[in-house]
Each structure stands twice: as C-alpha cells, then as structure tokens.
N, C-alpha and C positions, 0 to 999 in steps of 0.2 A: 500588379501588386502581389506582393510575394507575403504569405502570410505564414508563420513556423509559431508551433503550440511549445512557449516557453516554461510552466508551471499548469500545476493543479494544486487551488488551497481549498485542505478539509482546515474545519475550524474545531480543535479536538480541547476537552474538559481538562486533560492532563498530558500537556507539552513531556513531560518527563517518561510517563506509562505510553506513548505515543513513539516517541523514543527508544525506549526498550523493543516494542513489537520492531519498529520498521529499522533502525539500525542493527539491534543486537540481534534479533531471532529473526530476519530475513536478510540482513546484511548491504542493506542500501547504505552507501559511505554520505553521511552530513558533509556539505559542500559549506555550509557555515550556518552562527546561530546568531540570532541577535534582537535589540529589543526596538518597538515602534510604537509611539505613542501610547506606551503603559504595555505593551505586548508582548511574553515572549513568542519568538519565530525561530523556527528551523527548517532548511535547506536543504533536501534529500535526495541524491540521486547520480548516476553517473555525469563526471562532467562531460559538457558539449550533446545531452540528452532533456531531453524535458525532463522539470527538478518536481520533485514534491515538495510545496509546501505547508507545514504543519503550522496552523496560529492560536496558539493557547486563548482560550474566551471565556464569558461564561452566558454569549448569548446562547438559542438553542440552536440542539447541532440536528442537521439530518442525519439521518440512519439509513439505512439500508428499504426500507418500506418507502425510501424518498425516491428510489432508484440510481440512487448513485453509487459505482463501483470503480474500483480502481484494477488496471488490468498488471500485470508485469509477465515477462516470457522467463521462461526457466528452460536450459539443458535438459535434463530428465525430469519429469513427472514423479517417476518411481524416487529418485534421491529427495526431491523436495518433498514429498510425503512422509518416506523414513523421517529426514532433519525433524517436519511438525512433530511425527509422532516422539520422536525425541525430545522436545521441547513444549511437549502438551498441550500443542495450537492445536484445537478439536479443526476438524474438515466438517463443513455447513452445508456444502455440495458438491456430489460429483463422488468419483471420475463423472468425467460427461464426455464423448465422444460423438460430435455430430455429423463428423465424414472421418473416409482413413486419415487425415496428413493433421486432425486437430484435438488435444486431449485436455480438458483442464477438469480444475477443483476450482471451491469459492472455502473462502478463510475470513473471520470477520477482525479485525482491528480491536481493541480497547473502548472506542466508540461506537462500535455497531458494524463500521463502512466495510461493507463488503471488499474482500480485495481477492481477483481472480490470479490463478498461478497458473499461464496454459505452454502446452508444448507442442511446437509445429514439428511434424516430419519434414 
C-alpha cells in the first residue's frame, strides 16, 4: 500500500486574515477556493505537493499549546527573516540550530499555529 500525505487542515476564525499571512506575506500560491456545506475553504500550496488547507469555522481552533506546527523549507534563513522583518511577522523562536546542515525559526499564523521556516545545508 502506498500511502502519500495529500493536505493538512487548520480550521482558522478568519479565512480572509489566514489568507493574507499564508498567501500574501509567505507567498504560498491558492491552488483554488471554494465553499462546502456553509464553508469557506482554501487550497494552498505548490501543485503536485501536499496542499494546505485553510476551513473558515467558528468551532474552536487549536493553537499552538495543542502542539500542532506547520513546517515549510526556505532557500535562505537570512532572506526569509529580512522579508518577516519587512512585513512585521514578529519571530516566536529561534534561530535554532541543532546540528551544522539544520537552521530554522517558528512564526505564529493569525490563529496562534505555529509555523516553522527551516533551512537545510
């Protein structure tokens, strides 16, 4: 059996402000949006990658204290920290380096959700 990780859904308060962080100020391209049973959904991610998906709700949402993180890989460390600092995304943790070849930060989302930004050597 062959098993491939097609999505991850956070269930965020504001579809729109969820949008802003993960499309406009990290640059994840909406694969598409649409609605389901009263819901809006959106689709985020490079094609032929596991997609994120975002489901606007208003049950409650974990946070970060639940342990759920979202990871993505970045080119430089150093560029994607300029961009936040450019764009007033505070840094929550890190640098963290815990051998030579692995660097990241954690960044939190609109909803709390941690989301790590790491760079392999």
């Amino acid at each position: 059996m062959l098993v491939k990780l097609n999505w991850i859904t956070l269930r965020v308060s504001n579809l729109e402000a969820s949008l802003d962080f993960y499309h406009n100020r990290l640059g994840l391209p909406i694969q598409r949006r649409f609605e389901s049973r009263g819901r809006q959904i959106a689709m985020l991610g490079m094609e032929n990658e596991t997609q994120l998906e975002l489901i606007e709700g208003s049950e409650s949402i974990l946070k970060r204290e639940a342990g759920v993180s979202i990871g993505y890989e970045v080119n430089s460390l150093e560029e994607a920290m300029d961009r936040l600092s450019a764009l007033n995304i505070p840094i929550v943790r890190g640098p963290i380096q815990p051998n030579p070849h692995l660097r990241f930060i954690y960044i939190a989302d609109p909803d709390g959700f941690e989301v790590q930004l790491a760079e392999h050597a």
